[in-house]
LOPALUM-161353 format. One record per residue (C-alpha): residue number from 1; residue in one letter; chain; x, y, z. Coordinates in Angstrom, 2 decimals, padded with zeros to 5 digits. Last residue first. Layout:
<NUM,"a","A",<X,Y,Z>>,
...
***
This chain:
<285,"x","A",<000.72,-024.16,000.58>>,
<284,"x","A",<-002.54,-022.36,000.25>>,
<283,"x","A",<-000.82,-018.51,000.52>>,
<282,"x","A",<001.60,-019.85,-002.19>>,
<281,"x","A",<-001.40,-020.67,-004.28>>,
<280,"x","A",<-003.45,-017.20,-003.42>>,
<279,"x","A",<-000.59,-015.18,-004.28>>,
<278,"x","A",<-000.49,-016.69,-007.53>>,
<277,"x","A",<-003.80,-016.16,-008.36>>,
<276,"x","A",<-004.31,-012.96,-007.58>>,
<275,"x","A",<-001.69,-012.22,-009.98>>,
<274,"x","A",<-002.96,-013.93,-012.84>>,
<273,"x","A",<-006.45,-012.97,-012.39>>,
<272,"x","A",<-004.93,-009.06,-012.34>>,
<271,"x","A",<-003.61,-009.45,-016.31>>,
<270,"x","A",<-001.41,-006.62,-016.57>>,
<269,"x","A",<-002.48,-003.44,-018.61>>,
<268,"x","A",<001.15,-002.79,-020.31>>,
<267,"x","A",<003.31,000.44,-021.01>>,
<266,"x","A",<005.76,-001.34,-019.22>>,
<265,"x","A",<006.64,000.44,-015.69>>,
<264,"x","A",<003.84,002.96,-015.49>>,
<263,"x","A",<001.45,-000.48,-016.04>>,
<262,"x","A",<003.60,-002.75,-014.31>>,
<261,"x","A",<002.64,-000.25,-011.05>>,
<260,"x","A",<-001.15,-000.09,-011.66>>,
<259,"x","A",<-001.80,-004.24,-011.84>>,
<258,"x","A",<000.80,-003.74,-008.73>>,
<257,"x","A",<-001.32,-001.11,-007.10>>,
<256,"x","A",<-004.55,-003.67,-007.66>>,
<255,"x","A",<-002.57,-006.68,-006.76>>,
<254,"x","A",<-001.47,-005.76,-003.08>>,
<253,"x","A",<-004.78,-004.02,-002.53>>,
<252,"x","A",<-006.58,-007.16,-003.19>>,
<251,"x","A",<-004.14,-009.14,-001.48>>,
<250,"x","A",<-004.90,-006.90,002.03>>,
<249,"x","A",<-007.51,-008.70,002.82>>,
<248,"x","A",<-011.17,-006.34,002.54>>,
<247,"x","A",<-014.13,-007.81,004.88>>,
<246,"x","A",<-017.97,-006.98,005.08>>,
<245,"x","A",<-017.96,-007.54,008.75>>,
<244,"x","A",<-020.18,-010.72,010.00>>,
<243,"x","A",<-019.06,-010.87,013.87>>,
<242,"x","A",<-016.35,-013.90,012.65>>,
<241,"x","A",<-015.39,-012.22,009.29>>,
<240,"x","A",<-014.18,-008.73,011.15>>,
<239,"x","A",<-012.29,-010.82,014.31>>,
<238,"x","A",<-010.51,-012.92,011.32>>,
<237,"x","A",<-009.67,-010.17,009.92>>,
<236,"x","A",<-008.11,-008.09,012.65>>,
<235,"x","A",<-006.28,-011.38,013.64>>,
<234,"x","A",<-004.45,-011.33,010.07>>,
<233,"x","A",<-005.57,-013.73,006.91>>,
<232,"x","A",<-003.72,-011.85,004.27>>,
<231,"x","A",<-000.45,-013.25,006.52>>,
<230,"x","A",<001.56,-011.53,004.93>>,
<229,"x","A",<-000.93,-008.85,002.61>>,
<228,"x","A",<-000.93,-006.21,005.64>>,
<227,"x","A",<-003.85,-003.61,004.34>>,
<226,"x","A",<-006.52,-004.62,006.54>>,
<225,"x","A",<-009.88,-003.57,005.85>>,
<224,"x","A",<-012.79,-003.43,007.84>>,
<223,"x","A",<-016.06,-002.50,006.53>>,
<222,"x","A",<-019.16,-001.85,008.98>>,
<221,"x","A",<-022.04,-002.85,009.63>>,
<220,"x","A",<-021.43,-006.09,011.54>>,
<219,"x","A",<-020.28,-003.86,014.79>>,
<218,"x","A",<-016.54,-003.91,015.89>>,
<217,"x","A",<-016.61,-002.15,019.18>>,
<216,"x","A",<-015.52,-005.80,020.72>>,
<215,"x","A",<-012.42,-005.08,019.09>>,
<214,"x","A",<-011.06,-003.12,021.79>>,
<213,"x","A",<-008.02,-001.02,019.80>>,
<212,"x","A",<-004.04,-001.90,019.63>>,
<211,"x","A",<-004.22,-003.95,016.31>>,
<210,"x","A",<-003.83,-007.49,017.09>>,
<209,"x","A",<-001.12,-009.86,016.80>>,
<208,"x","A",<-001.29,-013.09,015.31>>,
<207,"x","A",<-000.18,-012.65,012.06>>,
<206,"x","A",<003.28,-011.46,014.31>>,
<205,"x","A",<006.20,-013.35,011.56>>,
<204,"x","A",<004.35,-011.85,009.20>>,
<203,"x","A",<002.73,-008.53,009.46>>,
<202,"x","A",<000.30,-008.62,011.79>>,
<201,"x","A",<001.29,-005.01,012.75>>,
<200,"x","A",<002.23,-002.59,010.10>>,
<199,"x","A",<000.02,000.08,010.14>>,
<198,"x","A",<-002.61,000.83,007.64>>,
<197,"x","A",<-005.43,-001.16,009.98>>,
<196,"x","A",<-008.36,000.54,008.08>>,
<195,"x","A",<-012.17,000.59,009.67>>,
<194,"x","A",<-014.71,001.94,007.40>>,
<193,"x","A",<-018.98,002.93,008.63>>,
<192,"x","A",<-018.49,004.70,011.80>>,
<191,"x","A",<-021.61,005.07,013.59>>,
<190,"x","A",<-020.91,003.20,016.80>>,
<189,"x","A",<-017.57,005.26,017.15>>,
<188,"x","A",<-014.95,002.53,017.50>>,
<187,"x","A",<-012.83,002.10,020.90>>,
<186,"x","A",<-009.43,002.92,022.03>>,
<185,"x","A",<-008.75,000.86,025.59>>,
<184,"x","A",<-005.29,-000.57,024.15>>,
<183,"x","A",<-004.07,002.75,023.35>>,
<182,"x","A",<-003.41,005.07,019.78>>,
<181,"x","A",<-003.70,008.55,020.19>>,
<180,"x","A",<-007.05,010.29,019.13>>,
<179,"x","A",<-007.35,012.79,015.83>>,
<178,"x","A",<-010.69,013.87,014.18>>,
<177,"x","A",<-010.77,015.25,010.95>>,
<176,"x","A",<-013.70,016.77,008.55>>,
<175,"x","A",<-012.62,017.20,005.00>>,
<174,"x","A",<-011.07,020.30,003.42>>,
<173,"x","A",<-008.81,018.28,000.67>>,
<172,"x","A",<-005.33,020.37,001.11>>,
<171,"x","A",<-005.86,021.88,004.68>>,
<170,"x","A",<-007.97,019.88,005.99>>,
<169,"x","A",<-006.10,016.33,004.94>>,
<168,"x","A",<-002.97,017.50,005.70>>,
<167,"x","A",<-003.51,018.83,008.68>>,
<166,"x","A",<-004.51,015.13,010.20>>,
<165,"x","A",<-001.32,014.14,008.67>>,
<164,"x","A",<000.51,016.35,010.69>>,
<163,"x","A",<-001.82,014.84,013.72>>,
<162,"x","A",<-001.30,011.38,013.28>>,
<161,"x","A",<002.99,011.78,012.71>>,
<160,"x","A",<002.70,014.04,015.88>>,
<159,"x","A",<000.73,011.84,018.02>>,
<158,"x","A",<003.12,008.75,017.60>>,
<157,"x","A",<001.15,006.14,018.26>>,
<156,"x","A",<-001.68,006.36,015.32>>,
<155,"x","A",<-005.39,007.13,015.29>>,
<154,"x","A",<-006.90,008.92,012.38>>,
<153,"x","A",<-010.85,009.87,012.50>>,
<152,"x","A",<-011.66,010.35,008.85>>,
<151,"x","A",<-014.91,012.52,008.05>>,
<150,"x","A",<-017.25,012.53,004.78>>,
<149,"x","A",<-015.00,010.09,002.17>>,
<148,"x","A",<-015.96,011.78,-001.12>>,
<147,"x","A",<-014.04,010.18,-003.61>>,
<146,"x","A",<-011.02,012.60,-002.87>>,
<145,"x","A",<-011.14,011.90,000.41>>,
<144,"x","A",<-010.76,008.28,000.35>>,
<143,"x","A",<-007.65,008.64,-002.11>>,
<142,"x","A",<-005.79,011.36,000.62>>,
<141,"x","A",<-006.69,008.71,003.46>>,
<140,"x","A",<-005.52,005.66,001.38>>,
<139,"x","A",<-002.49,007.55,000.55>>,
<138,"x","A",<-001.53,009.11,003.59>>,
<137,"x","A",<-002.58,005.74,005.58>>,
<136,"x","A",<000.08,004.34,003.62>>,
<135,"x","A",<002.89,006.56,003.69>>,
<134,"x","A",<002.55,006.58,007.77>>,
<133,"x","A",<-000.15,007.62,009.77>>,
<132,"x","A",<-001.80,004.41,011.47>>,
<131,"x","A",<-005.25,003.17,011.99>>,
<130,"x","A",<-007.63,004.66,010.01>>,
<129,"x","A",<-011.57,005.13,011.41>>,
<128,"x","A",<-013.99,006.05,008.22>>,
<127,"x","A",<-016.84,007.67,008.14>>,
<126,"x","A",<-018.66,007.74,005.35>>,
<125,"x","A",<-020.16,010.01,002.68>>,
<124,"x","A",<-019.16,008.68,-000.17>>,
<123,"x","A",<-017.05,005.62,000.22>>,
<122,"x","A",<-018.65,003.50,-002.03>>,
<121,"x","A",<-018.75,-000.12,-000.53>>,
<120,"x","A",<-017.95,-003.84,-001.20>>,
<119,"x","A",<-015.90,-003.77,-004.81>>,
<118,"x","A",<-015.24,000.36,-004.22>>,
<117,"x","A",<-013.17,-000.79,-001.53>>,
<116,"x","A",<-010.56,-002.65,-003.87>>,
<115,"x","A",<-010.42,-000.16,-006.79>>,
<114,"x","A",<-009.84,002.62,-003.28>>,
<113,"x","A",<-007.11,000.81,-001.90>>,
<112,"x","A",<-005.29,-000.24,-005.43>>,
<111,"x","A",<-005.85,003.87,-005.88>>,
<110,"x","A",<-003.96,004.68,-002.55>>,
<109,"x","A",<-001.36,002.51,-002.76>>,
<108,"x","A",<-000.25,003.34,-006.38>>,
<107,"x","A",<001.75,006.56,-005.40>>,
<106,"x","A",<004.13,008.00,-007.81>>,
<105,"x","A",<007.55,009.29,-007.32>>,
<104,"x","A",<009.45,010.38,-010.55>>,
<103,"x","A",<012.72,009.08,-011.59>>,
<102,"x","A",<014.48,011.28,-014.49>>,
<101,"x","A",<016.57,010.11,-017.23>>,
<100,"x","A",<013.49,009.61,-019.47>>,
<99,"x","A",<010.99,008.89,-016.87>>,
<98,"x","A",<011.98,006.14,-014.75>>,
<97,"x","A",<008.63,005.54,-011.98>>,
<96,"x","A",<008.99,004.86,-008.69>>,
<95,"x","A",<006.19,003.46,-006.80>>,
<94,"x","A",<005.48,003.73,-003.23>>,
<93,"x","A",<005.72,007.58,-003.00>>,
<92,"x","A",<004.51,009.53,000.36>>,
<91,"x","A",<003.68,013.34,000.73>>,
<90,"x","A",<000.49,012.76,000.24>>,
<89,"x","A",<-000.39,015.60,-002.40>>,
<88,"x","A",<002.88,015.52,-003.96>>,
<87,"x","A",<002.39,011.76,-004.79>>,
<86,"x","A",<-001.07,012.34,-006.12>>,
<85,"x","A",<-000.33,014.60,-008.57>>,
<84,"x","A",<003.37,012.96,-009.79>>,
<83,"x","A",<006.47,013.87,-007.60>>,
<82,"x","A",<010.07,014.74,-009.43>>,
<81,"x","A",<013.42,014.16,-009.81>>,
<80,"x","A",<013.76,011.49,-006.55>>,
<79,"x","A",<016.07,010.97,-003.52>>,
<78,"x","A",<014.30,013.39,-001.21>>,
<77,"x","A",<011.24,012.10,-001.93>>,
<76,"x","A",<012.63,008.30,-000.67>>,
<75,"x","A",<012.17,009.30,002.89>>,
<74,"x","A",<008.33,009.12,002.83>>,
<73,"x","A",<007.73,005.51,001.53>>,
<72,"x","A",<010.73,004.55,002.61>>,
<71,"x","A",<010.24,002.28,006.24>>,
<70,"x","A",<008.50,000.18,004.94>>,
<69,"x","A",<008.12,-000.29,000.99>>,
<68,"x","A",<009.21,001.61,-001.64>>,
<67,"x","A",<008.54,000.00,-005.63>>,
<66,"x","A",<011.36,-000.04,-008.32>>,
<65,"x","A",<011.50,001.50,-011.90>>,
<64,"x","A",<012.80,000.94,-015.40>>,
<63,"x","A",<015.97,000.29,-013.33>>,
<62,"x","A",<019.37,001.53,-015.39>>,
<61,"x","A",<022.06,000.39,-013.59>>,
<60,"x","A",<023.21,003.62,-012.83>>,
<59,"x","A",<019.92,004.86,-011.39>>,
<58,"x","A",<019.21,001.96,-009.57>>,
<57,"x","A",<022.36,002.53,-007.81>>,
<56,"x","A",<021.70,006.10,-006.91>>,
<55,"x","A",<018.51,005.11,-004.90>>,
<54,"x","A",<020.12,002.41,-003.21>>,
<53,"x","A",<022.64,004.68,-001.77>>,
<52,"x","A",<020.37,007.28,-001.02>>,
<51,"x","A",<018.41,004.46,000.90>>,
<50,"x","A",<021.47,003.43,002.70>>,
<49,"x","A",<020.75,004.91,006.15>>,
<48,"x","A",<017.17,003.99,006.28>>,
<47,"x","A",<018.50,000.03,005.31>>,
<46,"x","A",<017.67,-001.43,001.90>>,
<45,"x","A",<016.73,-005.27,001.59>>,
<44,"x","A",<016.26,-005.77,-002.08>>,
<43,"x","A",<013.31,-008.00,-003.57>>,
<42,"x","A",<013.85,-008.15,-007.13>>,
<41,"x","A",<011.32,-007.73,-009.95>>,
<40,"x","A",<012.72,-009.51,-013.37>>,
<39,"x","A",<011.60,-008.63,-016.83>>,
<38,"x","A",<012.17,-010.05,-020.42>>,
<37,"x","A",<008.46,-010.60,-020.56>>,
<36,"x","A",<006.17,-012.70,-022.23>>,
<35,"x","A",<002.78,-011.54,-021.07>>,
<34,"x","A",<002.34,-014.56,-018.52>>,
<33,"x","A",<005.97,-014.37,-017.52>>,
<32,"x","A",<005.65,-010.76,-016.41>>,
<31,"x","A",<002.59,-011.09,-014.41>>,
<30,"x","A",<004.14,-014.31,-012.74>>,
<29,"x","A",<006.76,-011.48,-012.08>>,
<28,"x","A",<004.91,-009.00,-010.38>>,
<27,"x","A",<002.39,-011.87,-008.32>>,
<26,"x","A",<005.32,-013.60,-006.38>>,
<25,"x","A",<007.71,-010.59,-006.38>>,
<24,"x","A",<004.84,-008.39,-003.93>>,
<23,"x","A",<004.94,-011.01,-001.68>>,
<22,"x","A",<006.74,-009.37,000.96>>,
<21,"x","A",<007.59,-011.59,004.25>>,
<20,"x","A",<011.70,-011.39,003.40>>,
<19,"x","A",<011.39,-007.54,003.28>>,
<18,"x","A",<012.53,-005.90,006.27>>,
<17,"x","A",<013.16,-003.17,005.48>>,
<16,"x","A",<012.44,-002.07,002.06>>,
<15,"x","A",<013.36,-001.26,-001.77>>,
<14,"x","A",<010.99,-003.48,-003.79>>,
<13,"x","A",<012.16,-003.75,-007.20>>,
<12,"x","A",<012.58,-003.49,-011.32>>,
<11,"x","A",<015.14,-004.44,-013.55>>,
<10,"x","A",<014.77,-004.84,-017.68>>,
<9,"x","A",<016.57,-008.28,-018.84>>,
<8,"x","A",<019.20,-008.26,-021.29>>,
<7,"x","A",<020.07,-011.55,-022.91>>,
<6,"x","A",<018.45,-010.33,-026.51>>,
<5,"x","A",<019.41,-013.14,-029.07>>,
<4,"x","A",<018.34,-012.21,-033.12>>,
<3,"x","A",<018.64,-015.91,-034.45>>,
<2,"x","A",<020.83,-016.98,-037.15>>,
<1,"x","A",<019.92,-019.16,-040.12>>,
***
């Protein structure tokens, strides 16, 4: 009797650079083997300059979708068919979506943020420091707001990346905004209740390095959350854990816009266990 053979897998991926440290493959496709699919989820190194490039090959080869990473998140609008609501809000995409023949930007940072804070803390009313002003910060920042984050002080290198984004927020969400340059000597306001590092450093190989603030304005209050998955054990968290900070890695924003992601993708509500779970064992080795 003959059997009914389908060879063809359906492609998704991380366009980035670099890439080599991002998990994000580990936990996508143990989600795809545990629910039996023909999927893969490559990790593609894409430089600025060839983004279009990249862009226009997924197309022809018929992606079902493919996640941006640094340095994209922004840049790859201009590339796309379309924004959905909270995309076109932030102005940054980290999950593209194909849509008929069309591929439309969403953003899944932002709500894997906010599933992940709302485990420790509900952001209404607080104050909330962000480090950093690039597609993540917009989407953490533009998610925080809209579940009724009270003020966000942004702090960020280049001062006119921190303060567009500082416009952003008042002029699309109306929240209170407070912008300060990013130094060595910057220090936490004693009543700020949510510290984000939503820049990239401690990013593997650098796990060591530490966000460019005085961390002895930490205070046991407050939440800090660090949004660099490799190593999910950075300096900033180990300084949060050690003075008694409620403390968010950034695997449990890795899974949550993943668990979000598969789910444009496939039509499927991943299994998040599974995920978390695989990160975690290659994190242990």
């Amino acid at each position: 009797m003959s059997r009914d053979f389908n060879f063809k897998q359906e492609l998704t991926a991380c366009f980035g650079q670099p890439v080599s440290e991002n998990p994000t493959q580990v936990m996508i496709e143990a989600a795809y083997k545990y629910h039996r699919l023909e999927w893969r989820y490559l990790t593609i190194e894409v430089a600025p300059d060839r983004l279009a490039e990249a862009v226009s090959g997924a197309r022809a080869m018929g992606f079902a979708g493919f996640n941006c990473t640094i340095p994209h998140k922004v840049a790859v609008i201009a590339h796309l068919d379309g924004l959905g609501e909270s995309a076109a809000i932030m102005g940054a995409v980290n999950c593209v979506v194909r849509r008929g023949n069309e591929l439309i930007g969403e953003n899944t940072d932002g709500k894997g943020f906010l599933k992940s804070i709302r485990e420790v803390a509900d952001p209404m009313g607080k104050r909330v420091v962000v480090f950093g002003a690039g597609g993540a910060a917009r989407a953490i920042t533009v998610e925080l707001a809209l579940a009724g984050a009270q003020h966000f002080d942004l702090v960020n290198r280049s001062v006119s990346r921190g303060l567009e984004l500082a416009e952003l927020l008042k002029r699309k969400l109306g929240v209170s905004v407070e912008f300060a340059p990013l130094t060595g000597g910057y220090k936490l306001p004693e009543n700020c209740d949510v510290v984000i590092n939503a820049t990239s450093v401690g990013l593997y190989p650098n796990g060591d390095a530490r966000v460019g603030f005085d961390h002895s304005s930490l205070r046991p209050s407050m939440v800090v959350a660090d949004v660099i998955p490799n190593p999910p054990d950075t300096q900033l968290v180990r300084d949060a854990r050690k003075i008694g900070c409620r403390v968010i890695d950034g695997l449990g924003m890795l899974v949550n816009q993943g668990v979000i992601g598969i789910k444009y993708w496939t039509g499927l509500d991943p299994d998040s266990g599974v995920m978390r779970r695989a990160l975690e064992a290659i994190f242990a080795e």
